[in-house]
Backbone as CSV, one residue per row, in Angstrom:
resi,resn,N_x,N_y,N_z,CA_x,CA_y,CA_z,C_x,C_y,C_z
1,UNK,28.477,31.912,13.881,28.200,32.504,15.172,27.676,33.934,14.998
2,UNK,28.439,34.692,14.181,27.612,36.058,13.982,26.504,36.129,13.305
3,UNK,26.324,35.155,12.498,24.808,35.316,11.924,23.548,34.945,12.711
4,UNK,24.104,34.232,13.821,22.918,33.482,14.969,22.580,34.774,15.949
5,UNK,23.998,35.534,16.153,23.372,37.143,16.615,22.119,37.723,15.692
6,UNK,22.128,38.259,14.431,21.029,38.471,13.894,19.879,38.260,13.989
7,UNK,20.069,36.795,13.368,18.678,35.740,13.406,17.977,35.456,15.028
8,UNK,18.863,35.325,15.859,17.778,35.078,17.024,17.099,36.644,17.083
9,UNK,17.379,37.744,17.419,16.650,39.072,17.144,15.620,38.767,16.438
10,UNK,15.743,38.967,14.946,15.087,38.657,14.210,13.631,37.654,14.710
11,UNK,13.875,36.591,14.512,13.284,35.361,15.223,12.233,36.074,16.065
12,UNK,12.881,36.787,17.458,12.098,37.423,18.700,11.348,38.116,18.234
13,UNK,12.001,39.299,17.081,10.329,40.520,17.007,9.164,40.012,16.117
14,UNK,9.912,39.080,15.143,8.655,38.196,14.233,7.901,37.642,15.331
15,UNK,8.126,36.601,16.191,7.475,36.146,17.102,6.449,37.081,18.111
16,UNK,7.438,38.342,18.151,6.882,39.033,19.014,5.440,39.625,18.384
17,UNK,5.872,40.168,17.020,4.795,41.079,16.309,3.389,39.838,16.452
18,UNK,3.768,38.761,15.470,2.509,37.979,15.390,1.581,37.565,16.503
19,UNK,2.444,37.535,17.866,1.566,36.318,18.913,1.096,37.606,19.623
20,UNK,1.783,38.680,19.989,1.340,39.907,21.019,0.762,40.501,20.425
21,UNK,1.276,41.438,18.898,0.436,42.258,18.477,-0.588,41.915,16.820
22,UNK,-0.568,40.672,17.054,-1.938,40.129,15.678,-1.452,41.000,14.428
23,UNK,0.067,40.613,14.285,0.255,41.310,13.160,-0.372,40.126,11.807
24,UNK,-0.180,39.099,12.049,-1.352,39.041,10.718,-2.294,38.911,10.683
25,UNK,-3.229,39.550,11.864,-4.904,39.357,11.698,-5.174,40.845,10.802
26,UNK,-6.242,40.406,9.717,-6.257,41.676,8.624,-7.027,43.047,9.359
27,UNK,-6.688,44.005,8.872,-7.259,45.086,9.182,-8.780,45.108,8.810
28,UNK,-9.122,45.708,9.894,-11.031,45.401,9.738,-11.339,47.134,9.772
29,UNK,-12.617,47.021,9.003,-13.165,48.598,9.207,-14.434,48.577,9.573
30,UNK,-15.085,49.685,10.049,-16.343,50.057,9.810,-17.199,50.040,8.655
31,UNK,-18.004,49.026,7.751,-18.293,49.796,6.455,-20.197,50.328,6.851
32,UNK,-20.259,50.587,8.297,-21.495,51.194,8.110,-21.604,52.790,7.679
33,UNK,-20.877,53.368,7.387,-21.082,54.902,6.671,-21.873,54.406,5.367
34,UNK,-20.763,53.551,4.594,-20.116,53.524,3.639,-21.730,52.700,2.913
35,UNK,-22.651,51.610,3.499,-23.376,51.196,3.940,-24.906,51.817,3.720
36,UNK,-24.321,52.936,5.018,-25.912,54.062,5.410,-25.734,55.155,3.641
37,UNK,-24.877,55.154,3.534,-24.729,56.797,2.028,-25.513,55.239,1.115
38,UNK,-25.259,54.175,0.660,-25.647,53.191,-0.021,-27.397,53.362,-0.097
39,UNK,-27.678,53.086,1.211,-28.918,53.138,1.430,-30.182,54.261,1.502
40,UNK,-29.180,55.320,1.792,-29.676,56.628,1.564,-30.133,57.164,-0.111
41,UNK,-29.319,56.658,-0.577,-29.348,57.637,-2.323,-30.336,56.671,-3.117
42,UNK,-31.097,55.258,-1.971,-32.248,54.508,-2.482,-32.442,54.353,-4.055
43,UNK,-31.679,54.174,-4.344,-31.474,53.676,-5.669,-31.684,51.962,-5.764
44,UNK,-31.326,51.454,-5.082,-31.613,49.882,-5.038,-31.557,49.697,-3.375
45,UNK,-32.180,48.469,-3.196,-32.283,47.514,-1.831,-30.686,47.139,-1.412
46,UNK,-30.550,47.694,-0.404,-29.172,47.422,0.077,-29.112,46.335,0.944
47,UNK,-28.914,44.940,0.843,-28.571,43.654,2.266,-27.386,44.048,2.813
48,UNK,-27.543,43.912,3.927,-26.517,43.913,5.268,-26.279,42.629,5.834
49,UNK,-24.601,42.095,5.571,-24.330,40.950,6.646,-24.727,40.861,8.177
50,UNK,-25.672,40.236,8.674,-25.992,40.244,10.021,-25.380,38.741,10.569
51,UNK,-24.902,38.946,11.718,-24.626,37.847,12.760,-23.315,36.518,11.916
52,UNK,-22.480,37.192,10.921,-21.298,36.355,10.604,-20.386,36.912,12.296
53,UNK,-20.043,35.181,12.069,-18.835,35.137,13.201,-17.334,36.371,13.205
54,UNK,-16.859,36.299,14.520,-15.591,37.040,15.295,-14.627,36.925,13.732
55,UNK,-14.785,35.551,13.574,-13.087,34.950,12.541,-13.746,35.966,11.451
56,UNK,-14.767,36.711,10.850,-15.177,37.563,9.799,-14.174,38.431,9.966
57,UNK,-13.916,39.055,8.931,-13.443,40.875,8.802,-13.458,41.513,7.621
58,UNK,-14.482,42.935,7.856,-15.016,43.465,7.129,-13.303,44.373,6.689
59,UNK,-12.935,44.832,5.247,-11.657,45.125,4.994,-11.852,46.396,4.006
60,UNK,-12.892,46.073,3.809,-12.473,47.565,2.542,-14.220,47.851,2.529
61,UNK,-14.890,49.286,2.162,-15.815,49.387,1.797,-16.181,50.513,0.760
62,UNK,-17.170,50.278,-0.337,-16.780,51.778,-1.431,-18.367,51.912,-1.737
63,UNK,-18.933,53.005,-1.951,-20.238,53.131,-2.604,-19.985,54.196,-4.240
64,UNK,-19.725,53.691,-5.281,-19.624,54.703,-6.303,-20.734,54.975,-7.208
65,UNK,-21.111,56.088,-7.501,-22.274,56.322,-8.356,-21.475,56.147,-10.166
66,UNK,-22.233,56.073,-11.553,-21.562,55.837,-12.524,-23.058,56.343,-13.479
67,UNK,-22.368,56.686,-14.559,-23.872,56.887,-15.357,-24.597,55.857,-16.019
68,UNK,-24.250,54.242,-15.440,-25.229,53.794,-15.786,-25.576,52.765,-13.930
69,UNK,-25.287,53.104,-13.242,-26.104,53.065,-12.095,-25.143,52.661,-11.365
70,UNK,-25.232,52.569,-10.003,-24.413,52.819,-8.529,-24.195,51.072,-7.952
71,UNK,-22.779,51.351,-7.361,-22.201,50.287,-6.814,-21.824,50.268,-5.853
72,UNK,-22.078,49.127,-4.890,-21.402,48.991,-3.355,-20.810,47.450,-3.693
73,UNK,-19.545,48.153,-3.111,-18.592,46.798,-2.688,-18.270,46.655,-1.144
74,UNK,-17.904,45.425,-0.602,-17.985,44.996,0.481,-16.967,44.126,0.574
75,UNK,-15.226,44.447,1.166,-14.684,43.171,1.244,-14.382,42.913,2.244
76,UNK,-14.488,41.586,2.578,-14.440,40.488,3.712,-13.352,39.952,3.475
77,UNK,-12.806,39.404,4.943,-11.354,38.442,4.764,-12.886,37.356,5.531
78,UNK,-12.521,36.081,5.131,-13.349,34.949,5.824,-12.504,34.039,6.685
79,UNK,-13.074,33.165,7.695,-12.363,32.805,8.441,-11.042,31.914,7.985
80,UNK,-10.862,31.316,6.509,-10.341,30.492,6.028,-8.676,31.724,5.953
81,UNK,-8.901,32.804,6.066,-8.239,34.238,5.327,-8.025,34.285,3.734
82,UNK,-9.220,34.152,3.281,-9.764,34.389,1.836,-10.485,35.754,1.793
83,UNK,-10.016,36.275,0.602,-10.856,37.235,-0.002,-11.990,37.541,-0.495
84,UNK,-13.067,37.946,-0.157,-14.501,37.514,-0.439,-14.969,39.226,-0.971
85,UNK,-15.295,39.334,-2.163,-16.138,40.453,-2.547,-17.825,40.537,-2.437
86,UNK,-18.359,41.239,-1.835,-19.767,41.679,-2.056,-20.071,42.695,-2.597
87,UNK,-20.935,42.347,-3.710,-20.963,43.577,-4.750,-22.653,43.251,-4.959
88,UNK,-23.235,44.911,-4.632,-24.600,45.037,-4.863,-24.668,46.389,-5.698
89,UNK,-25.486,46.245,-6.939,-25.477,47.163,-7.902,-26.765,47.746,-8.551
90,UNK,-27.554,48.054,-9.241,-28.452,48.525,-9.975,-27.848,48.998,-11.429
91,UNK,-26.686,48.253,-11.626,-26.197,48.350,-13.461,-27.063,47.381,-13.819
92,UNK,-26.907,47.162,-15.017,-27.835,45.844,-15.650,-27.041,44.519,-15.206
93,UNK,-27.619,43.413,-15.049,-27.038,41.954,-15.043,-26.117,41.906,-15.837
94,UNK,-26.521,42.275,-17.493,-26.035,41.716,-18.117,-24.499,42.857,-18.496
95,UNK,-24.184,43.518,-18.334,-23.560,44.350,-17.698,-22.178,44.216,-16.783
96,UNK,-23.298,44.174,-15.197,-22.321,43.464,-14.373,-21.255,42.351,-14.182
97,UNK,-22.207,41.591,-14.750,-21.509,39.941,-14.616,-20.278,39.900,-15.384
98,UNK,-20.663,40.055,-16.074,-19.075,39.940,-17.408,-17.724,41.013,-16.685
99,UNK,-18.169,41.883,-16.110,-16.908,42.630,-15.862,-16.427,42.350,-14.319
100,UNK,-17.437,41.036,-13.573,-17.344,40.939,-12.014,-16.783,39.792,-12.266
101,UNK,-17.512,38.944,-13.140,-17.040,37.494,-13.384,-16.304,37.092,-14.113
102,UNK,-16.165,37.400,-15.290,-15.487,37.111,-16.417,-16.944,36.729,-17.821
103,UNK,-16.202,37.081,-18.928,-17.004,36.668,-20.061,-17.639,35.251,-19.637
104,UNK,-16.430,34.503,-19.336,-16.284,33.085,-19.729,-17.231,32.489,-18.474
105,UNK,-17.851,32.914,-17.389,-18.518,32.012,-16.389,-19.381,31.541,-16.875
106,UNK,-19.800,30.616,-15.947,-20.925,29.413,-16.449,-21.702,29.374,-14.952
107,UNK,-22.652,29.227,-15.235,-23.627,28.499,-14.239,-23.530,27.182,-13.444
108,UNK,-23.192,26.860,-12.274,-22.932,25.045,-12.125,-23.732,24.733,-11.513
109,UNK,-24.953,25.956,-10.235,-25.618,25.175,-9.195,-26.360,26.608,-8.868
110,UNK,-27.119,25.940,-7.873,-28.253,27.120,-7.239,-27.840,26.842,-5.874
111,UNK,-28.550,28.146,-4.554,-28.187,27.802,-3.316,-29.588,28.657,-3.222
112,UNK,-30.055,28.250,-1.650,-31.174,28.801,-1.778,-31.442,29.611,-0.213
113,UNK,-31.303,30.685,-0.037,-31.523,31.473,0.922,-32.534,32.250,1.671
114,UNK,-33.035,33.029,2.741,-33.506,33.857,2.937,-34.071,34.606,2.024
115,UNK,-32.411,35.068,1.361,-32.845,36.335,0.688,-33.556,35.799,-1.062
116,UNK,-33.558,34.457,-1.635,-34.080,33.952,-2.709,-32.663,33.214,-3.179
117,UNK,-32.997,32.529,-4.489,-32.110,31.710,-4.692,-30.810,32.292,-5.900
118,UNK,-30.069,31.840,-5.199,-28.707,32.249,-5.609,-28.450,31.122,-6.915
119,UNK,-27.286,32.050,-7.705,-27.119,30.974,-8.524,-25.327,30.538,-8.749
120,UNK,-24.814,30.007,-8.471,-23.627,29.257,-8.052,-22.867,29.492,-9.669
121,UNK,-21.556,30.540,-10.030,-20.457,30.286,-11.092,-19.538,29.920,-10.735
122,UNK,-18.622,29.410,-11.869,-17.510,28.973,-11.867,-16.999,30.483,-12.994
123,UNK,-16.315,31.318,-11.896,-15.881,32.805,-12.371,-14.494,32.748,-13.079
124,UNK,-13.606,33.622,-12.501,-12.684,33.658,-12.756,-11.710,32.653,-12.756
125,UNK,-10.224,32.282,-13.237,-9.986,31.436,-12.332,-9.791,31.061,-11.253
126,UNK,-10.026,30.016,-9.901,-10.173,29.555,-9.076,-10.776,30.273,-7.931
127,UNK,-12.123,31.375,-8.792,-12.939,31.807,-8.114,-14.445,31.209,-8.503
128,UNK,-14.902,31.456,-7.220,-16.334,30.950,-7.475,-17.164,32.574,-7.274
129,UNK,-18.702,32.077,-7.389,-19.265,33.001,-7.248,-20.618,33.030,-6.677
130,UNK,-21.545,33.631,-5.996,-23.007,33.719,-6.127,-23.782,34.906,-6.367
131,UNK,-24.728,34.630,-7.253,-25.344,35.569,-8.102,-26.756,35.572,-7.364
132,UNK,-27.321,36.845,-7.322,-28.871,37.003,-6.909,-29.378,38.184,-7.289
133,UNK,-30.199,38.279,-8.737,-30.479,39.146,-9.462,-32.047,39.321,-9.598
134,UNK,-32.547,40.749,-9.254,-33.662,40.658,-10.003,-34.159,42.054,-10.460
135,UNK,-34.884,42.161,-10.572,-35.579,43.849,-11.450,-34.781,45.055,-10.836
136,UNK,-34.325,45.227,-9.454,-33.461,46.489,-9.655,-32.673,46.357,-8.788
137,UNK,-31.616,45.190,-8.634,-30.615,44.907,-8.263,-29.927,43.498,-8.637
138,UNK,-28.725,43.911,-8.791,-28.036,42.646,-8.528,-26.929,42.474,-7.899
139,UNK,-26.633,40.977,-6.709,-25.580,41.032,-6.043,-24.868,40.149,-5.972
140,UNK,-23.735,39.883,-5.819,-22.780,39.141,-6.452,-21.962,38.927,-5.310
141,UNK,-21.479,37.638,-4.638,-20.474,37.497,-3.546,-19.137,36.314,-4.590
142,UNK,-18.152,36.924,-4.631,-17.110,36.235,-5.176,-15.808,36.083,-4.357
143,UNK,-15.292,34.975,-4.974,-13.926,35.279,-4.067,-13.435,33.656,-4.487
144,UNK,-12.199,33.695,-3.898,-11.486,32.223,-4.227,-11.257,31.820,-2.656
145,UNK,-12.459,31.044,-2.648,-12.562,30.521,-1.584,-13.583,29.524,-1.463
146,UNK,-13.660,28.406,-0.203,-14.965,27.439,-0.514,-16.153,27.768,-0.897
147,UNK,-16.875,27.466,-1.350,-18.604,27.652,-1.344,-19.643,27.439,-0.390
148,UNK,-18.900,26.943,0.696,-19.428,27.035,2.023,-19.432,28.193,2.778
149,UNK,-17.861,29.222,2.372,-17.998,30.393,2.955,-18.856,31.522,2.393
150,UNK,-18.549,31.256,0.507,-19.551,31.801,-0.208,-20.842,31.711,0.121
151,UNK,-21.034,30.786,0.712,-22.971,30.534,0.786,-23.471,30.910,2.396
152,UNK,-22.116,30.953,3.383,-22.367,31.468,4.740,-22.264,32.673,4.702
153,UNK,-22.221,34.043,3.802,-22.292,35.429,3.465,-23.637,35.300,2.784
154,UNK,-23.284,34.733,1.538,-25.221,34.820,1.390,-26.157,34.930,2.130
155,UNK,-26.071,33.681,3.044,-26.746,33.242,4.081,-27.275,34.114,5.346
156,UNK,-25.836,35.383,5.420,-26.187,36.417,6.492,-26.843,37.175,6.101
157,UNK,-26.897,37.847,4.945,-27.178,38.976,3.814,-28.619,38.862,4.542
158,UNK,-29.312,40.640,4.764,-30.533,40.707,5.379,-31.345,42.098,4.434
């Protein structure tokens, strides 16, 4: 009987937090600063997600310069609530990949977009990846999540 005092409390503000105040919908930010400084220091072609759905949320955003060339990351929660990285760089490919993906990725498939054709890894473990590289950029959307969501970020990329 005294522990059912507790627990119903309990019970109420969990209930309460999640359904009234979206305590587990993830925190979303602005990453257009973060974005515009990217695009400004024109060092490489910056794509912008245009027209992904409400269930999107943009979560973290970073632009760092390095002495062998500048990085923007981009993380997304996707509607599934998976973690999705977008990473656009001007380091070398060969470079990037190994320290985004792992030594060990492999190539399994192509996807083919707007923005040109992507090339589909099997990354880390039970991450996938898409790759779209050419003379002075490369960008990389990863995350452990379907390849449908992977390829519906590609897909926005403008």
């Amino acid at each position: 009987m005294s522990l059912a005092v507790l627990l119903i409390p309990i019970a109420l503000l969990l209930t309460f937090y999640r359904l009234v105040l979206d305590g587990d919908k993830p925190i979303a930010i602005d990453p257009a600063p973060t974005v515009q400084e990217a695009q400004q220091s024109k060092l490489f072609p910056v794509l912008v997600a245009q027209g992904l759905g409400d269930d999107w949320h943009t979560s973290s955003a970073t632009f760092r310069r390095a002495e062998n060339g500048a990085t923007l990351r981009i993380g997304y929660v996707d509607p599934d609530k998976d973690p999705i990285q977008l990473v656009q760089s001007n380091v070398p490919a060969a470079t990037l990949l190994p320290q985004e993906l792992s030594k060990d990725a492999e190539p399994i498939g192509n996807f083919r977009a707007q923005t040109g054709v992507w090339r589909l890894y099997n990354a880390r473990p039970g991450e996938r990846a898409l790759v779209l590289a050419d003379q002075s950029r490369t960008v990389v959307i990863v995350g452990k999540t379907d390849t449908d969501n992977l390829e519906s970020l590609a897909g926005a990329l403008r």
